[in-house]
ROZA-662414 format. One line per field, with one value per residue (C-alpha): residue number from 0; x negated, y negated, z negated. Coordinates in nm, 2 decimals, padded with zeros to 4 digits. Example, Ala and Ser with C-alpha at 12.3 -4.5 7.8 and 13.67 -1.06 7.14 Angstrom:
! residues 2
seq	(0,1)
east	(-01.23,-01.37)
north	(00.45,00.11)
up	(-00.78,-00.71)
//
This chain:
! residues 212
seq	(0,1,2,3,4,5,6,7,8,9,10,11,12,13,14,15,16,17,18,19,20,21,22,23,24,25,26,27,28,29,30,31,32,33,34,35,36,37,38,39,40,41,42,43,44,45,46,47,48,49,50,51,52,53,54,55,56,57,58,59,60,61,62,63,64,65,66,67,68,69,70,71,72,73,74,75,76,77,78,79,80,81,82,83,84,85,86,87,88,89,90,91,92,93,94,95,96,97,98,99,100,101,102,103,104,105,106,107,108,109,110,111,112,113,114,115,116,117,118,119,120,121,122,123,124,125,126,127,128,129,130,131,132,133,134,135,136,137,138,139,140,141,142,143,144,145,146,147,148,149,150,151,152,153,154,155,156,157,158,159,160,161,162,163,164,165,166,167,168,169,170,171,172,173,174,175,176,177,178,179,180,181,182,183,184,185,186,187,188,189,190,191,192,193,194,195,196,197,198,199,200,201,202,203,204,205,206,207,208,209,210,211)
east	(-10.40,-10.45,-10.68,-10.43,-10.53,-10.61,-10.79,-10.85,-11.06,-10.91,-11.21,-11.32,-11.54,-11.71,-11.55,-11.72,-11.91,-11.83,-11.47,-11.50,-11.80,-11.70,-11.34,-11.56,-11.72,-11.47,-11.18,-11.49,-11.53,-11.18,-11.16,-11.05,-11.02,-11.08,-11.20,-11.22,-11.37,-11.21,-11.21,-11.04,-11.30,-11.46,-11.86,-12.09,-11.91,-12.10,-12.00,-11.98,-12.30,-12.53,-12.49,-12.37,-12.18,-12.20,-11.98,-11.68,-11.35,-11.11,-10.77,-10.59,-10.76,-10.61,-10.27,-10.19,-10.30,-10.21,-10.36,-10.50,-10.66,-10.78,-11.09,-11.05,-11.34,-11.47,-11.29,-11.04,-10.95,-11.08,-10.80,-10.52,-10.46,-10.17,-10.40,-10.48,-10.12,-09.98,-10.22,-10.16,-09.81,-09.86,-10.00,-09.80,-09.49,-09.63,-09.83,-09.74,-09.98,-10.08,-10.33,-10.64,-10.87,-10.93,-10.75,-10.73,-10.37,-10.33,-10.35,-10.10,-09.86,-09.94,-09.81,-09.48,-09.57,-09.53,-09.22,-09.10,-09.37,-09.59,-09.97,-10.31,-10.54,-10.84,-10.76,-10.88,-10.62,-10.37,-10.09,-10.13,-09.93,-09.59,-09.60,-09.58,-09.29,-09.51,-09.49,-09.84,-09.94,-10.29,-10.30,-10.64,-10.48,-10.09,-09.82,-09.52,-09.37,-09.57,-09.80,-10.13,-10.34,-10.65,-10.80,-11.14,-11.38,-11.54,-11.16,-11.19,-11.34,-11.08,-10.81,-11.00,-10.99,-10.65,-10.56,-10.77,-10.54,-10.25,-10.36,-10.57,-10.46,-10.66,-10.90,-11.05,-11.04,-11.25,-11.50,-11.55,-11.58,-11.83,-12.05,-12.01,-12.18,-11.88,-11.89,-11.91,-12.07,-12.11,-12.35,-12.12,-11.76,-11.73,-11.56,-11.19,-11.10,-10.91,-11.23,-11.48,-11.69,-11.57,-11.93,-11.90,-11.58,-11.65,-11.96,-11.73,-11.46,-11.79,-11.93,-11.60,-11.54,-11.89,-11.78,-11.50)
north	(-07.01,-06.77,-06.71,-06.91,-07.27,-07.41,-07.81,-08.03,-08.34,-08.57,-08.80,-09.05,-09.29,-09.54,-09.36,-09.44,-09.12,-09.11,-09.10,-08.77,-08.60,-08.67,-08.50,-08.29,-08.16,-08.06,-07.95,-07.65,-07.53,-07.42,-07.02,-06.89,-07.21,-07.28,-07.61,-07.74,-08.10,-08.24,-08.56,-08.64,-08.51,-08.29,-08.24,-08.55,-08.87,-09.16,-09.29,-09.67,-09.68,-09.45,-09.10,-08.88,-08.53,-08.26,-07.95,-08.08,-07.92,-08.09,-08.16,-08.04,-07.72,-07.71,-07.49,-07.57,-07.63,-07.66,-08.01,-08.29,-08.55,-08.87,-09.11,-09.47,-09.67,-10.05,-10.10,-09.82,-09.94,-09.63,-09.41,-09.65,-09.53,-09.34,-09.02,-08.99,-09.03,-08.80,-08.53,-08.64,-08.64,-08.30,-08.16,-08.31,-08.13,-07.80,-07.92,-07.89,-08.19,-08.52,-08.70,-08.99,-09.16,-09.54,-09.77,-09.43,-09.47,-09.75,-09.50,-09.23,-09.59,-09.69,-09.32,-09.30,-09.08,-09.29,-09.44,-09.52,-09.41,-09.52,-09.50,-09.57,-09.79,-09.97,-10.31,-10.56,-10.41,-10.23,-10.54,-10.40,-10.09,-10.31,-10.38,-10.02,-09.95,-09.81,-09.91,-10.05,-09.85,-09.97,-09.68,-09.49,-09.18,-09.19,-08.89,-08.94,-08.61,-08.42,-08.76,-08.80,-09.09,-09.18,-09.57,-09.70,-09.50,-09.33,-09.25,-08.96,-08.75,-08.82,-08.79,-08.44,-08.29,-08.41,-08.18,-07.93,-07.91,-07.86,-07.61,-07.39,-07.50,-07.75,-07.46,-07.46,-07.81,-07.85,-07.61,-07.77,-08.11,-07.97,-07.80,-08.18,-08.28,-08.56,-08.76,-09.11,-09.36,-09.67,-09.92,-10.21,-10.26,-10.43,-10.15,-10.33,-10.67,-10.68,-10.64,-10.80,-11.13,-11.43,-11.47,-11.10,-11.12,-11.45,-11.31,-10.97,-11.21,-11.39,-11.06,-10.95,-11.28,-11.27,-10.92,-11.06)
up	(-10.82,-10.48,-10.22,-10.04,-10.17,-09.90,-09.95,-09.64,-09.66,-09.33,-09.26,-09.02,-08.92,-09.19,-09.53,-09.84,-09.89,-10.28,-10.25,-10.04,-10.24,-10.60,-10.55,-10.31,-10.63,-10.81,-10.58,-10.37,-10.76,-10.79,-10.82,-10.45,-10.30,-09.92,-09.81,-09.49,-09.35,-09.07,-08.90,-08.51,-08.30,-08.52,-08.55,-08.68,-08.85,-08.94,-09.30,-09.40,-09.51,-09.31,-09.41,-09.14,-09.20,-08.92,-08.84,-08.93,-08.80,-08.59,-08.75,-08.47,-08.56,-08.86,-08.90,-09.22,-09.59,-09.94,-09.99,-09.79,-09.92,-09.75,-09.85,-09.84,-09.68,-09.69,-09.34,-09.32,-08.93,-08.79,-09.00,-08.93,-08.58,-08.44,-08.36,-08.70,-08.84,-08.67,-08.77,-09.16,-09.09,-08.95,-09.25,-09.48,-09.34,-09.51,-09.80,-10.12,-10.21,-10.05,-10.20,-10.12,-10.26,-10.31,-09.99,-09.84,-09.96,-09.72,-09.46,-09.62,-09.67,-09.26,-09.14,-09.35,-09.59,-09.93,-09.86,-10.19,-10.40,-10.68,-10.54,-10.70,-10.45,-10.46,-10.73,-10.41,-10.17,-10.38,-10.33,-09.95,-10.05,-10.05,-09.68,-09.58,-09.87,-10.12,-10.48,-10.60,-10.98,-11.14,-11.32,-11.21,-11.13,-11.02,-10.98,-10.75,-10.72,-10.45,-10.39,-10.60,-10.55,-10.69,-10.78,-10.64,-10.57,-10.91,-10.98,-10.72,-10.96,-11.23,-10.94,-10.85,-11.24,-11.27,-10.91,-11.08,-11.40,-11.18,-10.92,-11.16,-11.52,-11.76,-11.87,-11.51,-11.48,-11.79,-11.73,-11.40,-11.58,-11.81,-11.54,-11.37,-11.68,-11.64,-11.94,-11.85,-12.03,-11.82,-11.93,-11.88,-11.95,-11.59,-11.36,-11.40,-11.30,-11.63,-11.81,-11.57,-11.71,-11.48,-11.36,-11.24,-11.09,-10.91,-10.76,-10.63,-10.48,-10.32,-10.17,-10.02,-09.86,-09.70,-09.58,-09.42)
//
């Protein structure tokens, strides 16, 4: 890797904080790496639940970069706009990666850029992916040439280590893991809906309908 890595987080308003900060974590570790946090109009953004995150750059601000990677967000609306598309679209013309995080995929899939590709998503919205010509993957972390995409949420930071291993090598990658202290261990076997009780995944489906 080179002083030249460039890694730009493209946020707006109402992400889920988590999806940005875990791969935040890793990917501002890397040796050399420059990482800039951008959103539309720059400054303070608002996440989904509260937090607020100030001096942020404005993507239009941003020449260039070797990655960009976009958060997902309970209600992604405020990234599904033509603004924001064309500024990922930008970007992507001169990135060697694109990447996101959770249904920030959706958003990638809404501006054109995963045409045809395999892509990780959040498990409630991942069938989504087909109406924009993306290919829908469960797999928690997904390669598709010069796409990566990460699952729901906690994936980021798996989605991050795996970035990691291919921009500085798997050495790096697990040194940053181990300085993470990233070992988990949940306490229930309840983070899939493959291995979700029914009890647990009926009260999720009831939660998200209330959402609604």
């Amino acid at each position: 890797m080179t002083t030249s890595t460039h890694i730009v987080f493209a946020l707006y308003p109402g992400i889920t904080q988590l999806d940005f900060t875990g791969p935040y974590e890793v990917l501002c570790r890397l040796p050399g790496a420059r990482v800039t946090v951008a959103s539309l109009e720059g400054g303070q953004l608002r996440t989904g639940h509260g937090l607020t995150f100030s001096n942020m750059t404005r993507l239009a601000e941003v020449e260039d970069c070797t990655l960009f990677c976009v958060p997902g967000a309970i209600n992604q609306s405020a990234g599904m706009c033509e603004p924001f598309f064309a500024q990922l679209r930008r970007l992507a013309a001169g990135a060697t990666y694109i990447t996101s995080v959770c249904n920030g995929s959706l958003i990638l899939a809404a501006a054109g850029l995963l045409k045809g590709k395999r892509s990780a998503c959040h498990w409630t919205v991942r069938p989504l992916l087909e109406n924009y010509g993306a290919i829908p993957d469960p797999a928690r972390v997904v390669r598709d040439g010069n796409v990566i995409t990460g699952g729901g949420v906690t994936a980021g930071i798996d989605f991050a280590l795996t970035v990691a291993a291919e921009i500085a090598g798997p050495v790096v990658a697990q040194t940053i893991q181990l300085l993470l202290e990233y070992a988990p261990a949940p306490p229930f076997n309840a983070g899939r809906p493959e291995t979700a009780p029914d009890e647990v995944m009926r009260n999720c489906r009831r939660w998200l309908a209330e959402r609604d």
